[in-house]
LUMMAR-350312 format. One record per residue (C-alpha): residue number from 0; residue in one letter; x, y, z. Coordinates in Angstrom, 3 decimals. Example, Ala and Ser with C-alpha at 12.3 -4.5 7.8 and 13.67 -1.06 7.14 Angstrom:
<pts>
resi/resn/c1/c2/c3
0/A/12.300/-4.500/7.800
1/S/13.670/-1.060/7.140
</pts>
This chain:
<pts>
resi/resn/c1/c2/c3
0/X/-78.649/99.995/60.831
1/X/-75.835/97.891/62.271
2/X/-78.744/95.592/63.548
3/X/-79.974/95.290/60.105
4/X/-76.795/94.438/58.141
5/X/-76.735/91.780/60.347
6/X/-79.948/90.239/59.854
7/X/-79.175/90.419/56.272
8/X/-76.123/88.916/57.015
9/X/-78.049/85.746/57.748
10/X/-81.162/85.417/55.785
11/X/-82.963/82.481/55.750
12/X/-85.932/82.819/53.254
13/X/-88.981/80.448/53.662
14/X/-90.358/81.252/50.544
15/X/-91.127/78.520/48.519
16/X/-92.094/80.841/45.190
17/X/-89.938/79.352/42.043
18/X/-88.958/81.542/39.017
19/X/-89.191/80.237/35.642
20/X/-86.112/78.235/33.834
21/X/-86.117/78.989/30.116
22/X/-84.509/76.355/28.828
23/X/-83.348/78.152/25.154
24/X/-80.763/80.239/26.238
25/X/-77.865/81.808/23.970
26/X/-75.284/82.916/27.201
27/X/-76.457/81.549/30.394
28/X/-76.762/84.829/32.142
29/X/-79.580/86.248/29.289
30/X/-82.117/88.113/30.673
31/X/-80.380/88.953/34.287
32/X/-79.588/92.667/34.337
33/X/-76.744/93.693/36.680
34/X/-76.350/97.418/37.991
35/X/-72.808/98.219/38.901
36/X/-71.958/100.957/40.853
37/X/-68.110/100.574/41.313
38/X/-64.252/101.156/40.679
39/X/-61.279/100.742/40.747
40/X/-60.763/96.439/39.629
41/X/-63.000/94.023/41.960
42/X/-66.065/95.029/41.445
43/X/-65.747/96.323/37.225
44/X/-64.243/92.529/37.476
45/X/-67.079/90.655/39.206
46/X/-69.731/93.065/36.918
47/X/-67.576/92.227/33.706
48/X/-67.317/88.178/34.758
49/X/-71.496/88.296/34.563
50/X/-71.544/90.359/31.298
51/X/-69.472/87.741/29.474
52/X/-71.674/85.334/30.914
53/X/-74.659/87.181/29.071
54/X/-75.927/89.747/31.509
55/X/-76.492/93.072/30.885
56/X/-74.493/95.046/32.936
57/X/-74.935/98.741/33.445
58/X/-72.235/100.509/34.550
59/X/-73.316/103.744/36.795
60/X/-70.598/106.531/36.917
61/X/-70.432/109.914/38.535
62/X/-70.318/112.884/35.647
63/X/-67.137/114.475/35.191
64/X/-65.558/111.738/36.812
65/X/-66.179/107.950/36.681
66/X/-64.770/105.291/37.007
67/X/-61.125/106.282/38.584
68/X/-59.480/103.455/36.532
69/X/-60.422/105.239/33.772
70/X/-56.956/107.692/34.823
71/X/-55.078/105.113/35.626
72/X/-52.573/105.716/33.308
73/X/-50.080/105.499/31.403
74/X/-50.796/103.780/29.195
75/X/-53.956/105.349/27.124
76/X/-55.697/103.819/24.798
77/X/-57.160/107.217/23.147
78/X/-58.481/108.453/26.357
79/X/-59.252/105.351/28.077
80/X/-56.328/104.304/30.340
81/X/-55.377/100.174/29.531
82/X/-56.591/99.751/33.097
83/X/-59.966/100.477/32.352
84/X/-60.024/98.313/29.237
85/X/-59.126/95.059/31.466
86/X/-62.272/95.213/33.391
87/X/-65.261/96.636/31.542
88/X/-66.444/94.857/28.313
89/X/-69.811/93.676/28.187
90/X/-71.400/97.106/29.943
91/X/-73.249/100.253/28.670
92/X/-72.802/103.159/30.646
93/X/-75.034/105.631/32.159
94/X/-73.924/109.173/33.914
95/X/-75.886/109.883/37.019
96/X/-75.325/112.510/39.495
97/X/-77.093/110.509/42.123
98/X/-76.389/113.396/44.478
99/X/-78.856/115.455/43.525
100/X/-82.707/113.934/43.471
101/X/-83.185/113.654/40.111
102/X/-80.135/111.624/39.242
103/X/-80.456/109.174/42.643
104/X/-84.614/108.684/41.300
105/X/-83.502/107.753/38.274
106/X/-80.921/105.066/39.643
107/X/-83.719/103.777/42.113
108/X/-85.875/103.469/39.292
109/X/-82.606/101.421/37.578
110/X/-82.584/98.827/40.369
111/X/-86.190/98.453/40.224
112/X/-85.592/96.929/36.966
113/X/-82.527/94.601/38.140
114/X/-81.867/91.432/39.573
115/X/-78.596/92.217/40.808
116/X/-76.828/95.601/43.059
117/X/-72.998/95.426/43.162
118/X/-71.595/98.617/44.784
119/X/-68.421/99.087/46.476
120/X/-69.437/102.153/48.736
121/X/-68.058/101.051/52.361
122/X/-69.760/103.805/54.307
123/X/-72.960/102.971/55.469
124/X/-73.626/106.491/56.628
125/X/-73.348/107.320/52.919
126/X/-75.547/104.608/51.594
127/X/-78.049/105.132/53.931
128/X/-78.039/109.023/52.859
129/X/-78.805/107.560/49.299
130/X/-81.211/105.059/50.588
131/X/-79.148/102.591/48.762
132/X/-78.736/100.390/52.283
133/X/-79.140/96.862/51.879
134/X/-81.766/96.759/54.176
135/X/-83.847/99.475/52.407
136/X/-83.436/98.045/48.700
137/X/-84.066/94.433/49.809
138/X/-87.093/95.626/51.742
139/X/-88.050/97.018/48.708
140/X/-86.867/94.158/46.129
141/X/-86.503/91.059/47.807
142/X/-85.647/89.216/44.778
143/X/-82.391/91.810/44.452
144/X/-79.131/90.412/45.069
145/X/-77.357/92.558/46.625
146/X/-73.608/92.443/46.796
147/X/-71.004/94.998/48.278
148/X/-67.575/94.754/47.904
149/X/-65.102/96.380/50.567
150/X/-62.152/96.536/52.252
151/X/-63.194/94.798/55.236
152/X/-66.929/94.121/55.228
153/X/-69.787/95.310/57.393
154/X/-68.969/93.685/60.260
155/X/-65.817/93.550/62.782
156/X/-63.934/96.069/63.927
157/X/-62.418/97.294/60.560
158/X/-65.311/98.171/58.996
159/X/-65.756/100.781/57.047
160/X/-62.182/101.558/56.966
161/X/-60.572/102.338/53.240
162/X/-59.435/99.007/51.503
163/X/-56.714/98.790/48.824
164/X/-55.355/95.459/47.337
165/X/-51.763/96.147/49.311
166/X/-53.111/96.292/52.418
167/X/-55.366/93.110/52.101
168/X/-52.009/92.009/51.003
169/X/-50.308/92.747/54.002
170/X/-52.664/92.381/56.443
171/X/-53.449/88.914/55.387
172/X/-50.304/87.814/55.525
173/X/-48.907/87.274/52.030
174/X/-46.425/89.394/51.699
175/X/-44.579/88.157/54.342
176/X/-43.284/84.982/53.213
177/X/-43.336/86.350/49.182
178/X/-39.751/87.288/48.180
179/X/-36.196/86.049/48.427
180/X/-34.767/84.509/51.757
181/X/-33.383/87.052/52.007
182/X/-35.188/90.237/50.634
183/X/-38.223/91.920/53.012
184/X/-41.824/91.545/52.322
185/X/-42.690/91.462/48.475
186/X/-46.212/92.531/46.733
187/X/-47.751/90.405/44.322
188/X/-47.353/92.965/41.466
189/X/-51.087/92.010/40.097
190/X/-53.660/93.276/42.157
191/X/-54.876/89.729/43.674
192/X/-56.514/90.903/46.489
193/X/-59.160/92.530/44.113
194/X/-58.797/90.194/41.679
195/X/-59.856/87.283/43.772
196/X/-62.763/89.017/45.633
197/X/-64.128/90.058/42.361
198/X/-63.987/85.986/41.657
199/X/-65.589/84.938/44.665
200/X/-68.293/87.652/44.226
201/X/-69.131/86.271/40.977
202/X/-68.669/82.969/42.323
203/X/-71.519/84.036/44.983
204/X/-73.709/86.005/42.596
205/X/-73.891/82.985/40.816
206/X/-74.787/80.738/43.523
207/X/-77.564/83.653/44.792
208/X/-79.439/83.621/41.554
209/X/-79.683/79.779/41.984
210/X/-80.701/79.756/45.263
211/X/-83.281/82.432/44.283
212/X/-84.649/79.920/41.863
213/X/-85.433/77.783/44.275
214/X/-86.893/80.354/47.160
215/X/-87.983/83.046/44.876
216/X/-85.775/85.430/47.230
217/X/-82.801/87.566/46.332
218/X/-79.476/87.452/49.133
219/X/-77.175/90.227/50.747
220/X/-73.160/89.087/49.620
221/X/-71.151/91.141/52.091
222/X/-67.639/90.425/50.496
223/X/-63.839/91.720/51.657
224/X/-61.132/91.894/49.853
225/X/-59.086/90.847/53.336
226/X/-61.381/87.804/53.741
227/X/-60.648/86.959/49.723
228/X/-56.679/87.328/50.228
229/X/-56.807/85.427/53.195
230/X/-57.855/82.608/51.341
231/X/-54.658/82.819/49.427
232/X/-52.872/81.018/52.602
233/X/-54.874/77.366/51.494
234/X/-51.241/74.895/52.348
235/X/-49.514/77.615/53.898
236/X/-52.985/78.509/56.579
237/X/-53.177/74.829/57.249
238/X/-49.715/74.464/58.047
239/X/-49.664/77.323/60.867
240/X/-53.196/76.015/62.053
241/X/-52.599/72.724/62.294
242/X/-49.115/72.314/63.220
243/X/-47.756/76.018/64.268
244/X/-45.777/75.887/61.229
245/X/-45.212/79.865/59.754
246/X/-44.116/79.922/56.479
247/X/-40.610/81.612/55.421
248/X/-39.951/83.343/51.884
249/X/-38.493/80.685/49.659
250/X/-38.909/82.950/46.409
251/X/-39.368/80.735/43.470
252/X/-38.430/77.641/45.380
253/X/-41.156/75.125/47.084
254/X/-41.227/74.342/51.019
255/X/-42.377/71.039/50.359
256/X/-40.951/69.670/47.454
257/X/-37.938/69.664/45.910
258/X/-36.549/70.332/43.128
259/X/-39.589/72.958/42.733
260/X/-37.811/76.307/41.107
261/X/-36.233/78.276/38.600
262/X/-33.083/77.067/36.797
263/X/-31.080/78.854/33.738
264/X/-29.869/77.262/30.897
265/X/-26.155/77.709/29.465
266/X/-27.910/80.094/27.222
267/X/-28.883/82.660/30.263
268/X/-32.770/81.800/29.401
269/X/-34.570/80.746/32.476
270/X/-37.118/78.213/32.961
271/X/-38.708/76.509/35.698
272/X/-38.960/72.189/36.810
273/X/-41.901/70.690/39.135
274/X/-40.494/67.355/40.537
275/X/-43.302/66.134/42.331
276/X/-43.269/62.662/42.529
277/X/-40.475/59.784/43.428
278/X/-41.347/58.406/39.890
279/X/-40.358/61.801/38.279
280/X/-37.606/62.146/40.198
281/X/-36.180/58.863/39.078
282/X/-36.826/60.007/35.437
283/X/-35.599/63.350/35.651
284/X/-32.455/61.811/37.425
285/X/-32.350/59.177/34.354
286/X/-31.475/62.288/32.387
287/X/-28.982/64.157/33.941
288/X/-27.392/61.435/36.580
289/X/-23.951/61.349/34.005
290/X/-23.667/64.600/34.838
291/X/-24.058/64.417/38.422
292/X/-24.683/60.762/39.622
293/X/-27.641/62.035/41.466
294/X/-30.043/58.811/41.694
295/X/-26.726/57.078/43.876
296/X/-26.951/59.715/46.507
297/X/-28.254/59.040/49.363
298/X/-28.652/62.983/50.406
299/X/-31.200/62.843/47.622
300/X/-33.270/59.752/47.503
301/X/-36.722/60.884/48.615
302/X/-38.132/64.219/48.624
303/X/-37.721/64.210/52.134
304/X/-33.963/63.953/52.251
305/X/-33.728/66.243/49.331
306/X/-35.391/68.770/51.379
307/X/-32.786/68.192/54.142
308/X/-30.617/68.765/51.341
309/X/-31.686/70.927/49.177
310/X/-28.912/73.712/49.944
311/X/-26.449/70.877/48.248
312/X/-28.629/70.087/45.416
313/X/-29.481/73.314/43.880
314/X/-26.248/74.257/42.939
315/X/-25.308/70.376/41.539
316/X/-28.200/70.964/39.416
317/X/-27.600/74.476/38.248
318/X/-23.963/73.298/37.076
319/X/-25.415/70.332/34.848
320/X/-28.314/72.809/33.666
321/X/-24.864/75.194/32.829
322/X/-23.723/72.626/30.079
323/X/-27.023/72.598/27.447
324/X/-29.489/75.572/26.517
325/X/-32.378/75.736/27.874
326/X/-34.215/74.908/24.932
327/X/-32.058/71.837/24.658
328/X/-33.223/70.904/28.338
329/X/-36.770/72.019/27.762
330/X/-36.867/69.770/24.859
331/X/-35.091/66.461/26.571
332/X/-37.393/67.203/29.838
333/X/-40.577/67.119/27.785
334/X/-39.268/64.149/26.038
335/X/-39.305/62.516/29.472
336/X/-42.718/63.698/30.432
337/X/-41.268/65.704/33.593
338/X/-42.942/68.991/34.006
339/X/-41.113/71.992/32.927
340/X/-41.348/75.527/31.268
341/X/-39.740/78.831/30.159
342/X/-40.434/81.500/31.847
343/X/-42.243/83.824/29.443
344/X/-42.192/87.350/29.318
345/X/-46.011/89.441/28.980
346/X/-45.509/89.199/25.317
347/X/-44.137/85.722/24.666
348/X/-47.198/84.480/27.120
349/X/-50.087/86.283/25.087
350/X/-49.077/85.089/21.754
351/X/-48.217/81.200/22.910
352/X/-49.192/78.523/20.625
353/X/-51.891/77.804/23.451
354/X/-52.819/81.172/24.043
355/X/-53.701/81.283/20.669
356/X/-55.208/77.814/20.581
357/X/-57.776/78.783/23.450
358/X/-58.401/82.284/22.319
359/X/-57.392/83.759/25.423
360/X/-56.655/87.099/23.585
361/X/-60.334/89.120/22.879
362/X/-60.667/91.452/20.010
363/X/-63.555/94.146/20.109
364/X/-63.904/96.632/17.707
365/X/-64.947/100.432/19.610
366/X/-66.570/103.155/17.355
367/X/-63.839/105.256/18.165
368/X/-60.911/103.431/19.838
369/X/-60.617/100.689/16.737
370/X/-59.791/97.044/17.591
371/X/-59.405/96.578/21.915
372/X/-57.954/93.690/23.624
373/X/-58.323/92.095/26.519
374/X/-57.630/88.544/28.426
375/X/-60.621/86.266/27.588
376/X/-62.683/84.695/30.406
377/X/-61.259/81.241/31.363
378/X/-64.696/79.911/31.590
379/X/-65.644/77.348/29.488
380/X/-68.829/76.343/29.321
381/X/-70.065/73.963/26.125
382/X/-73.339/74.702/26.015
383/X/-73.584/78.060/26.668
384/X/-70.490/79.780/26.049
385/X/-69.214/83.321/27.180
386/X/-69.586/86.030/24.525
387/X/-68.082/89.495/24.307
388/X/-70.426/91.607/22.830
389/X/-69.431/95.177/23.890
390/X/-66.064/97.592/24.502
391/X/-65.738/98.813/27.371
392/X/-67.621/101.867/26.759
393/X/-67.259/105.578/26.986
394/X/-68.295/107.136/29.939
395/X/-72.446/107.885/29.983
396/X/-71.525/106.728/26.638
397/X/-75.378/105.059/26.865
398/X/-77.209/107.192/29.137
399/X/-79.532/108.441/26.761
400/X/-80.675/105.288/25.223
401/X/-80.787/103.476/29.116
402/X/-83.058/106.705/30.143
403/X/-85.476/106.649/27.177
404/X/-85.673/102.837/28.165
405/X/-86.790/103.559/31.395
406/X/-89.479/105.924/29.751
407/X/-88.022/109.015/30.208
408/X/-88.795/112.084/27.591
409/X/-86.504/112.665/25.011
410/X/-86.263/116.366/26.683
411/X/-86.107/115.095/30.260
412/X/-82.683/112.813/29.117
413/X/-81.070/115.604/28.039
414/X/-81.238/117.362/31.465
415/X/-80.227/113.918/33.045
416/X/-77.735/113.348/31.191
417/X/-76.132/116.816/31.115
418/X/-76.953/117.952/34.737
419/X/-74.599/120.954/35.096
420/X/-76.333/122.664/31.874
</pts>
């Protein structure tokens, strides 16, 4: 089987068979059905990135159980934990027991109908038990894009192992320069690990379905959350690889440029300057040099130096940032066109002026929950926008109505969708 992952690994299609581009489309993503069989965040993230884009994503969940985001709680929304809600608009849900025959035919008969198979399932003993093994559904679909999400992948000597976001953060080095100079390791406090695999596997669905357009042939996405936080490295990776360089933990301070931080105002408010250029640094100085007679230095006159010096020039500028609020600075820096914010708290950030400009907050209404929210989908597209059409739903909440779709007896649903009875 190991054999075959591999292949898959490295398709190369010959086909030369081209699908149809309607050009009328309301979402970009309408017609493409997506079958998600996943928890937790990257994969409900990846499926609910393509449902805003205008697929139609159906969520598969175990009875009894789903989803385990849906405990992850407090808080509860009803019975819906606020985990949940961040990751599954845009999907119906069915309740299969695909242990049992009935409940794994019907979910067979489910991927029949889709062009894309997102599971998160690392065992490949398992899968193959369920005949739900790349190699068998892409045998049997070969326009299916498949895509599994892991820990580690299929291949290497991790595989198959248990992956959570922490340990893609500390195994792939992140935590080890994140923190104060000196505190120990830190955690991101978002999980970014899952987070950005659930990106990149969106990011790869998307490029799949256009390849298939062109070859007529689905692909196999084998995606890692360690190979997705590993890309988090980017200046810091190139540094070690190209110059032996390891980073150190400069919490909110820069390695490269400086000043790059967090200040405080007289006030006790925080907020944060990006001096990234000599030209801002000689209007940044312009402000504040009859305070400190800064641009005169020599310590200080390229970014350079300042880095040589930056243990001196913190503290000058903290004592000049001591004499205004930081509204008062926030307001003269702007002025100047020299990059700077407050640091927001959760609340302040969600109802900002821009927040609420760019309708980053979504509203849908749920038959039972009311009015949900959620972040929007940064993706902007002009002609054919995202849309958020459902709540995250209940769980089986549509197994009935995805059933009779697939032509299943009204009395045969029942017994589907309520195995244990």
């Amino acid at each position: 089987m190991k054999q075959g992952i591999s292949n898959f690994l490295g398709v190369h299609n010959r086909s030369k068979t081209n699908s149809a581009i309607i050009p009328a489309v309301t979402n970009v993503l309408d017609g493409i059905r997506v079958i998600e069989m996943t928890e937790a965040l990257a994969g409900p993230y990846c499926a609910m990135l393509l449902g805003d884009l205008g697929a139609d994503v159906i969520k598969v969940e175990r009875p009894g159980i789903g989803d385990q985001a849906r405990g992850w709680g407090p808080p509860f929304v009803g019975e819906m934990s606020a985990y949940f809600l961040s990751t599954n608009r845009n999907k119906r849900s069915i309740a299969l027991d695909y242990n049992q025959p009935n409940g794994l035919e019907v979910l067979h008969k489910l991927i029949a109908t889709a062009d894309i198979f997102i599971t998160n399932q690392p065992s490949l003993e398992s899968l193959q038990k369920r005949t739900l093994d790349v190699q068998t559904l892409r045998e049997r679909h070969p326009r299916l894009i498949y895509c599994s999400i892991s820990g580690y992948g299929f291949s290497g000597p991790k595989a198959g192992s248990p992956g959570y976001d922490i340990l893609a953060q500390a195994e792939a080095g992140l935590m080890s320069f994140t923190g104060d100079e000196n505190s120990g390791p830190m955690r991101y406090p978002i999980a970014i690990a899952d987070m950005t695999c659930g990106i990149y596997a969106a990011m790869g669905i998307l490029a799949a379905l256009f390849g298939r357009e062109k070859t007529g042939q689905g692909q196999f996405l084998d995606m890692a959350l360690f190979d997705s936080q590993l890309t988090w490295l980017a200046n810091a990776g190139s540094s070690f690889l190209n110059t032996g360089v390891t980073p150190q933990r400069w919490g909110n301070a820069h390695p490269n440029i400086v000043p790059y931080e967090m200040f405080s105002g007289s006030d006790g408010v925080y907020f944060v300057i990006g001096v990234g250029t000599e030209l801002l640094w000689q209007k940044f100085t312009a402000i504040i040099d009859t305070a400190t007679g800064l641009r005169s230095d020599s310590r200080f006159r390229t970014n350079v130096e300042r880095i040589k010096h930056r243990s001196e020039l913190i503290p000058i500028l903290q004592k000049a940032f001591n004499q205004k609020s930081a509204s008062e600075w926030l307001e003269r820096l702007a002025t100047a066109c020299i990059p700077a914010a407050k640091i927001n708290g959760v609340s302040e950030a969600l109802n900002d002026i821009q927040a609420k400009a760019r309708g980053l907050v979504v509203q849908l209404e749920h038959p039972i929950l009311g009015i949900v929210k959620s972040i929007a989908n940064p993706v902007r597209l002009s002609g054919t926008p995202v849309s958020y059409r459902l709540a995250p739903p209940f769980m089986g909440e549509h197994t009935n109505q995805i059933l009779q779709d697939l032509g299943y007896p009204t009395e045969e649903t029942a017994a589907l969708a309520n195995p244990s009875r």
